[in-house]
N, C-alpha and C positions, 0 to 999 in steps of 0.2 A: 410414416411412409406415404400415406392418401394424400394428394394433393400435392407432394414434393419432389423434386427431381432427387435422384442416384447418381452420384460421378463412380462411373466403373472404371477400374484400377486394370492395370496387366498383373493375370495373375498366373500361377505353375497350371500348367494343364491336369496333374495329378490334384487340384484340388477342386476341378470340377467332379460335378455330382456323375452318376451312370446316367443317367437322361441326357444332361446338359452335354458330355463327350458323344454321344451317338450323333446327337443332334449337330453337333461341332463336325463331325466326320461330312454331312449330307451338306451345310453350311461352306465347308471348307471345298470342298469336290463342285461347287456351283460358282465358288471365287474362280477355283484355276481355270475352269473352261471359259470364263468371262476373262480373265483377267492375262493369262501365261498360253501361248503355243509352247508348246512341249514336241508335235510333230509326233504324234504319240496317241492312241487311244487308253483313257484313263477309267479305272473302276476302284470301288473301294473293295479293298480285301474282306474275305470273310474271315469270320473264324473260326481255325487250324481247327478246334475241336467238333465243328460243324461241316466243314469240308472232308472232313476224313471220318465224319457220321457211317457210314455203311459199312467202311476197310474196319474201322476200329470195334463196330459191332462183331463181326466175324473174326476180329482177333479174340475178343473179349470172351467169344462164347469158347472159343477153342480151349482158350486160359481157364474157364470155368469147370470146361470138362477134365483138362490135367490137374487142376489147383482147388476141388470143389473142397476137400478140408484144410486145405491152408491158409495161410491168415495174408491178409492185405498186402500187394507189398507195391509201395510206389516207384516205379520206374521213373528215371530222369532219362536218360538218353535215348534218341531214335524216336522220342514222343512230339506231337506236335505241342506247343508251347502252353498254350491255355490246357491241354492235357497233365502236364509236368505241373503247374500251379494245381491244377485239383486234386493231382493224386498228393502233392503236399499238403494241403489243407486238408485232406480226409486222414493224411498218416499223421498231422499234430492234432484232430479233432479226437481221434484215436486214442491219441499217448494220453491227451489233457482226463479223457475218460475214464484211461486207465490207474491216472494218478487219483480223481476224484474217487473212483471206485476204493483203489488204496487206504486214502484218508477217511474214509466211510468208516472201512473197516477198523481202521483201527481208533477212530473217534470210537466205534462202539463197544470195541476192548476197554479202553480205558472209561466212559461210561459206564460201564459192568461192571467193573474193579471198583468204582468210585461207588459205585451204590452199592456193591457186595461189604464195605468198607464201612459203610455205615447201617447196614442192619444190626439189630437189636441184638441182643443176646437170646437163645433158643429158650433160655429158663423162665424169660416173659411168660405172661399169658397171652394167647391170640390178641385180644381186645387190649393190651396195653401197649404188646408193638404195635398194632395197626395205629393206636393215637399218638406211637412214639415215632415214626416213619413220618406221618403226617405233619407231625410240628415239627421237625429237624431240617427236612426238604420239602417245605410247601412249593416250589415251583421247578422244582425239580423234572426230570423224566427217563424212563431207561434206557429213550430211544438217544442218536446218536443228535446232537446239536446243528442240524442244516439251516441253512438261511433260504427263506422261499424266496421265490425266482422274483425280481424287481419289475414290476409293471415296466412297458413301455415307454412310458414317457417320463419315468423317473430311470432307468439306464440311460437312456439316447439324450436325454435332456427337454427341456421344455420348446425347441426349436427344432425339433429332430424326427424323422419318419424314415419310414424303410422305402414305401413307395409311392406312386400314383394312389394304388389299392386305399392305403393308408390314411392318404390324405385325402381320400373320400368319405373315408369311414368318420372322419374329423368333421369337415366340413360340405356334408353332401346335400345340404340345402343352399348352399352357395354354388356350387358345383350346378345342381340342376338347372337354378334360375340362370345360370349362366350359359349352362347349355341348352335352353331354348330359342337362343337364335344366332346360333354358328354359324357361318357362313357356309353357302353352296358347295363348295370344293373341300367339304369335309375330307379330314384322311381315313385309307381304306380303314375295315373294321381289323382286319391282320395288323395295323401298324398300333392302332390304339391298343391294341391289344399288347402287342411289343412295348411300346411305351407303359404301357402300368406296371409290367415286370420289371421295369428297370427301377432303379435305387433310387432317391434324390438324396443322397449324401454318397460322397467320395469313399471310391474302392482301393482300400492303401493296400502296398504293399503283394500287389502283384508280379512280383520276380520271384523266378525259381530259388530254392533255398542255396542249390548249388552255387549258383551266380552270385549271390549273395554271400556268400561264406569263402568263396576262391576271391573274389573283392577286398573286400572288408582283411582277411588274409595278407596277401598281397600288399595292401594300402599300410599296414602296418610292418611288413617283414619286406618286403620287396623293391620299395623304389629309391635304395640306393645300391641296388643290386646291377651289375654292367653287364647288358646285353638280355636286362630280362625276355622271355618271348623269343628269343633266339638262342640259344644255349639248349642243349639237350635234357633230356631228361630219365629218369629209370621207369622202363618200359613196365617192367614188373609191379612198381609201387604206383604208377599210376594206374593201371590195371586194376591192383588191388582198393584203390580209392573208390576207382569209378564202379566197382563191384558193391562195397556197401552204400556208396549212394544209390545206389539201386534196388538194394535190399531195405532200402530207409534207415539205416542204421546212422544213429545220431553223431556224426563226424564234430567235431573238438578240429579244426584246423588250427595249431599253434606251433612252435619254434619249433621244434621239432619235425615239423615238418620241411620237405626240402624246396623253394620258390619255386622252382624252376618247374618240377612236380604239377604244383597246383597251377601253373600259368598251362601247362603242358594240358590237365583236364580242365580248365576252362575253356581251350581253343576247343580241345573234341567234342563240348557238350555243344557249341557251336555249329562246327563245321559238321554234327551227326542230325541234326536239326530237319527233320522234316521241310519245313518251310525254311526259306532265310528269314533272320530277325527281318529284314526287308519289305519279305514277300515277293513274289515272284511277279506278281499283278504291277505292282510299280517298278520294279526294276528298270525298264525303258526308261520310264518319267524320270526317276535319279537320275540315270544317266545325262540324260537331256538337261539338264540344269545346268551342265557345264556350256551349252552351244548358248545361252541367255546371257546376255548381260552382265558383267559382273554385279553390279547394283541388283536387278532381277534374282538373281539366284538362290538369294538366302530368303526371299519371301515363296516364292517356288516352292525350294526346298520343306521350311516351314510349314505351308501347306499339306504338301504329301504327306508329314510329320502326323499331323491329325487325322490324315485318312487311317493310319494304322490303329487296327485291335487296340485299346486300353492294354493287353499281358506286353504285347509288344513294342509298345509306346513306352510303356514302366519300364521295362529289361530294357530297352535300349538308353533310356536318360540314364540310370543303373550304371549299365556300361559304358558309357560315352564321359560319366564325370568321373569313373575309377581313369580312364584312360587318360585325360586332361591333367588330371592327379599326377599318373607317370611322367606324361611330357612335362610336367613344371618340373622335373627334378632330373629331366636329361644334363642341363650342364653342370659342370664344375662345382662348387660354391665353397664358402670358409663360414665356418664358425664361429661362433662371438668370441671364441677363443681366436681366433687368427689360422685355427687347422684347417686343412683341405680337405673338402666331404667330395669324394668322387660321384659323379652323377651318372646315371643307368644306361646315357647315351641313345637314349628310347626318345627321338624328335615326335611330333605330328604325325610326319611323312610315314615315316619307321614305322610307327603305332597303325596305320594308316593300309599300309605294303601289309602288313600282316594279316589285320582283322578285317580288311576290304572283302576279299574275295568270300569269306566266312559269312559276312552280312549283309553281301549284293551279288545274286548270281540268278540265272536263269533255271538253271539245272547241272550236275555234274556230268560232263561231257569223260568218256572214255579216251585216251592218250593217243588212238586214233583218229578222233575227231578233233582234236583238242590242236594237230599238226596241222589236219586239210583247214583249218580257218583260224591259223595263228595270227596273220595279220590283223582281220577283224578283233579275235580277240584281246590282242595288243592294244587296239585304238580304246576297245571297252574296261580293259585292267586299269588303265590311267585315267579313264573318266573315273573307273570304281573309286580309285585311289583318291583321286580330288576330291571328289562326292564326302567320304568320310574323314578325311583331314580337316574337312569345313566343321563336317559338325563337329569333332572331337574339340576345334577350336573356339566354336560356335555355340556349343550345346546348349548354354545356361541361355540366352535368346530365343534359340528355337523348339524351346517348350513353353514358352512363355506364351500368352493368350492376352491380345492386344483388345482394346476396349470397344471398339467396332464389329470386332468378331462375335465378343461376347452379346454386343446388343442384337448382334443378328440371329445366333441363338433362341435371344432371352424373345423377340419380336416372330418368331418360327411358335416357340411353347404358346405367347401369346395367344395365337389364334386358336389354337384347340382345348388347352389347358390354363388359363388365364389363375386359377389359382394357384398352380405349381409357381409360376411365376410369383405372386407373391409372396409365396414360400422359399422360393430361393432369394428375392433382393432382401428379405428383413435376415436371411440367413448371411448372405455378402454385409450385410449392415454392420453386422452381431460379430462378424468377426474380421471387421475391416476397420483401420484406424482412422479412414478416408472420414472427411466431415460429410452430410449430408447437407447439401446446399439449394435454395428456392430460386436459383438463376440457372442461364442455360449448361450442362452441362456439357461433360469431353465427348461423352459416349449418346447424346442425344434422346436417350431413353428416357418417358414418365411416366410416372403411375401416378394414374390420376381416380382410381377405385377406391372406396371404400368396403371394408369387410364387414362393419356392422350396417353400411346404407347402400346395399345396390343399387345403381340409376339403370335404364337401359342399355343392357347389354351392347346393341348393336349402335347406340350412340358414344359409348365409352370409345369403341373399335374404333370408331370412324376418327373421333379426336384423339386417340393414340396413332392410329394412323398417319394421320396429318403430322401430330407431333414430331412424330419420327421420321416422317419424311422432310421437316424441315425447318 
């Protein structure tokens, strides 16, 4: 790496690190106000589980006093979103506990068995069994066979850390000599503090299990289904789903089940959503992407894309390529056979009219309000509609993280964290098939530090600086 240029590649936004996405959010929010009138004041959403910090303490304590001996149970609906992800990773942390606990036990049945199995006969003398025990199971034991927990860097891999924390603890004589001459406009002590918390490795698999399991569903039993998302459904049965998903109860969505059903409790985990997958914060901004340019709109769009939460960013790629899914299989088609496979009749637009209003809204207005400013709303339902036709058409582009972005990023880490940055390009290295090249590259970015020879700090800056500016 010292000494050579990085060609950065466009890569999925789920494969940047927690640091790298935060940083992408504050990045991305200094493009559009540079680059896009939107006619719009623009902020980055917080998150759901930190904006409803006070409401949900007060729920929780109420919950504790009704449910103080009962056991966990993860709600999915009416939760804000990164709430619905916790309480699933605390109900599978839960389950995996309970099965380890399980297997414990009965490793140490059969442990028991196994060495009750092999004792001596009672007619030995003391001193013969003991040397007869000894020599039949020298490494034996009665306890049950656990494998102790794997260090650190032999689970995560030899390129691998959890955080900032981490990678001090690794390298914190590099660290220091580097942080003695930071620049003037260091960031507050609050933000560095936020940055050490966060990850340097990618947070997979952020979508609610619901989402995930009505998809995945669906993707398999539904899209030659005519008029999916339109077609009614039993009121009863979906009820009764949306009940043990919320009891945690480990739902098996298969043939038996009815589509329509599960398309039925996908829209309500939706449309019962605290926040919109959107956010209320951008809502204007989407909108406004229709009055741009056509050319303009999808880098616009794009943008706001990264302002959203990491849960929200995930659930929504999630849903945006189930639904791309649908719309390839609206028309007609024939089979290698020559047969007619009828298709679901489910366009963009269709897919679009439906789960618009679900994923872009300001608030739900009561049926009196909803008359005194139909007009307005009318002009806003077809902007909503366009807005999500684009991405469902669009999707696989606008998650995609173009090589300019990333150097803005990686040149943001630079000034404070100068070895996270090292840590991340030999990580892009290690798992990019891209070649590493000694001429100028796409993305303009060099490292020009070495980890075993630090020069002066504040001269590295100045010639990375430069470099990257030109």
């Amino acid at each position: 790496m010292s000494g050579r240029s990085v060609r950065l590649q466009p890569v999925p936004i789920q494969s940047l690190s927690e640091l790298e996405r935060v940083r992408l959010q504050e990045v991305a929010f200094s493009r559009l106000l540079q680059d896009y009138d939107l006619g719009c004041q623009i902020t980055i959403p917080k998150d759901g589980q930190k904006r409803k910090k006070s409401l949900r303490r007060k729920l929780d304590s109420l919950a504790k006093e009704k449910n103080k001996d009962k056991e966990f149970v993860p709600q999915a609906f009416g939760m804000p979103l990164s709430q619905v992800i916790a309480n699933d990773r605390t109900h599978k942390q839960r389950q995996d506990s309970h099965k380890e606990e399980h297997k414990d036990a009965t490793d140490l049945v059969s442990s028991i068995l196994q060495f009750a199995t092999k004792r001596p006969n009672k007619e030995l003398s003391s001193s013969n069994s003991s040397v007869s025990s000894t020599s039949e199971t020298p490494n034996e034991s009665t306890s049950p066979n656990t494998p102790e927990a794997a260090p650190r860097a032999r689970r995560r891999g030899a390129m691998s850390v959890d955080s900032i924390t981490d990678l001090d603890d690794n390298q914190s004589r590099l660290l220091e000599a580097l942080q003695l001459s930071l620049p003037a406009e260091a960031p507050s002590k609050k933000e560095k503090q936020r940055d050490k918390k966060l990850s340097l490795n990618p947070i997979y698999r952020q979508v609610p299990r619901l989402v995930d399991s009505c998809c995945q569903h669906l993707e398999k039993y539904g899209l030659q289904t005519v008029g999916i998302f339109r077609v009614g459904s039993s009121k009863k049965r979906v009820r009764q789903l949306r009940e043990e998903f919320d009891r945690g109860v480990d739902v098996q969505l298969d043939e038996e089940h009815s589509v329509h059903d599960v398309a039925a409790l996908l829209k309500e985990f939706l449309r019962d959503m605290p926040d919109p997958l959107l956010t209320r914060e951008l809502y204007t901004a989407f909108i406004n992407t229709v009055l741009l340019e056509y050319e303009e709109q999808q880098g616009a769009m794009q943008l706001l894309i990264y302002l959203l939460p990491p849960c929200n960013s995930d659930t929504l790629y999630r849903l945006l390529h189930f639904l791309s899914t649908v719309a390839a299989h609206a028309d007609d088609t024939h089979d290698k056979d020559g047969q007619e496979v009828t298709g679901n009749k489910m366009t963009s637009l269709n897919l679009a009219t439906i789960f618009g209003p679900n994923l872009l809204h300001k608030q739900k207005s009561s049926d009196k309000e909803f008359s005194v400013q139909s007009s307005a709303r009318a002009e806003e339902s077809t902007a909503i509609i366009a807005v999500v036709e684009r991405m469902i058409a669009t999707y696989q582009h606008l998650f995609m993280v173009p090589p300019d972005l990333q150097n803005e990023v990686l040149m943001s880490l630079l000034e404070t964290d100068p070895d996270v940055v090292d840590y991340l390009l030999r990580r892009k290295a290690s798992q990019s098939a891209s070649t590493i090249v000694p001429a100028v590259t796409a993305a303009k970015f060099y490292f020009i530090y070495s980890i075993d020879q630090v020069h002066s700090f504040s001269q590295c800056f100045s010639s990375m600086r430069l470099t990257a500016l030109g």
